[in-house]
N, C-alpha and C positions, 0 to 999 in steps of 0.2 A: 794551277796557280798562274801560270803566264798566262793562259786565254782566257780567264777571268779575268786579271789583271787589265790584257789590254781590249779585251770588251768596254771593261770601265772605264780605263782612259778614254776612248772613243766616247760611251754614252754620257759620260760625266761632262767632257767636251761639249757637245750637241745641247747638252740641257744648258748651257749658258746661255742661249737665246730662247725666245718663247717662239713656239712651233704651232701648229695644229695639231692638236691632239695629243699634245705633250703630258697631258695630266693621266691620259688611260694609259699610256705610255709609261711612264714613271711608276705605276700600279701594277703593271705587270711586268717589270723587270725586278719590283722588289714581291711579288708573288710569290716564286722563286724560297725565299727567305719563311715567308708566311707560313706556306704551307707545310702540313707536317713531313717528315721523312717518307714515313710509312708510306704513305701515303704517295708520293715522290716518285718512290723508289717500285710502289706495284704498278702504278702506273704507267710506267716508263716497261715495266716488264710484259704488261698485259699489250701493251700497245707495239711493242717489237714480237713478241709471238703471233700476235696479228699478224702482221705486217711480214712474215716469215725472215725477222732479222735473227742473226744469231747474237745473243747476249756476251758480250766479254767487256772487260776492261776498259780496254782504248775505245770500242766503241758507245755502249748504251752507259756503260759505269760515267765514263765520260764526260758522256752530256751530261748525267745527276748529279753530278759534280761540281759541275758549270755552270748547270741551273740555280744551284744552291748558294756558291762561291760569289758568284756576279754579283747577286745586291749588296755583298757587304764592300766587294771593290769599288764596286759604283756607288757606293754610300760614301766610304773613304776619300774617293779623287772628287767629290761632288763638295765636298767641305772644303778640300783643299784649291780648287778651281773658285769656289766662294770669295774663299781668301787672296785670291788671286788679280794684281794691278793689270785692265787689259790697255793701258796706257801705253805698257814696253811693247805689247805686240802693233799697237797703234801707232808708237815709233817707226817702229822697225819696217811697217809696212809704207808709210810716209816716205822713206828714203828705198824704196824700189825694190824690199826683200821679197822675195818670194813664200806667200804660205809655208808652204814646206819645208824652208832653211829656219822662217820664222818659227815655226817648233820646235827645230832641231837645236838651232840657236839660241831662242829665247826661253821658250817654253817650258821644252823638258828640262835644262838645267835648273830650274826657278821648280818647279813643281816632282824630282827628282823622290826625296826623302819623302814625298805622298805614295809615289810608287813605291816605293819599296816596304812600304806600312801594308799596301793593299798586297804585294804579293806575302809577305809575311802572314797576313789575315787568313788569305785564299790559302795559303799552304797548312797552316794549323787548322782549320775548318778542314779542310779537305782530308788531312792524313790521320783524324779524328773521326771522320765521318762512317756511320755502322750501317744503317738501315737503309740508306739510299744504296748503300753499293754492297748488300746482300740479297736484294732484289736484283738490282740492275747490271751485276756483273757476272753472271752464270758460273760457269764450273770454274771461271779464275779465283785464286783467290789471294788478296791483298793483304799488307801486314796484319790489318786489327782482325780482317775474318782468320786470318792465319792462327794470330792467337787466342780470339776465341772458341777456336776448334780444338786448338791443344788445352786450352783451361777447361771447356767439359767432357773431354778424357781423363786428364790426370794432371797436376801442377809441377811441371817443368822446370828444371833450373834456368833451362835457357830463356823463360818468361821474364825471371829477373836480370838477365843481362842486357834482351832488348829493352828493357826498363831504363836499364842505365844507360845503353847508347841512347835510345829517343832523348832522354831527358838532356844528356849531353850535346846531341843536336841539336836540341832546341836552343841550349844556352847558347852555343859558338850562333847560332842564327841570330840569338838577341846581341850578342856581343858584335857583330858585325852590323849589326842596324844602328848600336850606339855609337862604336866608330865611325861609321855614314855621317852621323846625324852632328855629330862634334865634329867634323871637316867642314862639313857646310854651316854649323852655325861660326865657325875661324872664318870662311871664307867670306860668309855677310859679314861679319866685323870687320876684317881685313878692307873690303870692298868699299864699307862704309866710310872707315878712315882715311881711306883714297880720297871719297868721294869731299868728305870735309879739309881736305889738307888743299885739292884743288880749285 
């Protein structure tokens, strides 16, 4: 979730300008996406038994993870960059800010509530995700292979309690992006009636 997330941010950034070779570029960061799991995920496994990698988790599960996640965070921050005035960073750089305060300052607060759509995205893609990380994750194994290990042995009570925490997580996650999202729309309003009163 977060190195999708800030892959995106970065790539979503870069494609505001036209580059060379931006368009094969754009093609295969949402590849990624395209292609099927299966396919993803043997890939990834045939290519680290190659290569004498050991398969777990944090490593090969990983990167399929990240491969897959990326195009929709960089889909996400690429609309919200769209929508984006490069006026205020034009500001800001006029009166002698530096790049890097100018993001920090200008930037990320203005483009804030895209981020946190794209980690939202990346994390429900990701902790949904079957096929890229039963290939790509070797003898680990993660919640959904967990229990789809335990559903073709026997049907578990405890199947349905992770049921109700996932689903519970999910909601306290949506419930904390609506909150986000109702602050910053107060705080554009607030802002705005600043801006009209002076």
């Amino acid at each position: 979730m977060v190195i999708s997330t800030i892959l995106g941010v970065l790539a979503a950034n870069a494609f505001r300008r036209r580059f060379l070779g931006d368009r094969v570029a754009f093609g295969l960061i949402l590849l990624g996406m395209l292609t099927p799991g299966v396919l993803v995920g043997l890939g990834i496994a045939l290519l680290a038994n190659g290569a004498g990698i050991p398969r777990t988790w944090w490593g090969t599960g990983l990167a399929a993870h990240v491969v897959y996640t990326l195009p929709f965070s960089f889909l996400v921050m690429t609309v919200v960059f769209r929508r984006f005035d490069p006026v205020l960073e034009d500001a800001a750089a006029s009166l002698g800010v530096s790049p890097a305060r100018t993001f920090r300052r200008v930037t990320f607060p203005l483009i804030s509530p895209g981020i946190v759509s794209s980690m939202l995205f990346a994390f429900t893609l990701s902790y949904d995700e079957f096929a890229r990380t039963l290939f790509s994750a070797g003898a680990d194994a993660t919640l959904p292979l967990a229990i789809y290990g335990t559903f073709t042995t026997e049907i578990h009570p405890n199947l349905f309690a992770f049921g109700v925490i996932t689903t519970l997580f999910s909601l306290s996650l949506l419930a904390v992006y609506g909150a986000l999202m109702a602050i910053t729309v107060m705080r554009t309003k607030r802002h705005a009636i600043q801006e009209e009163i002076a």
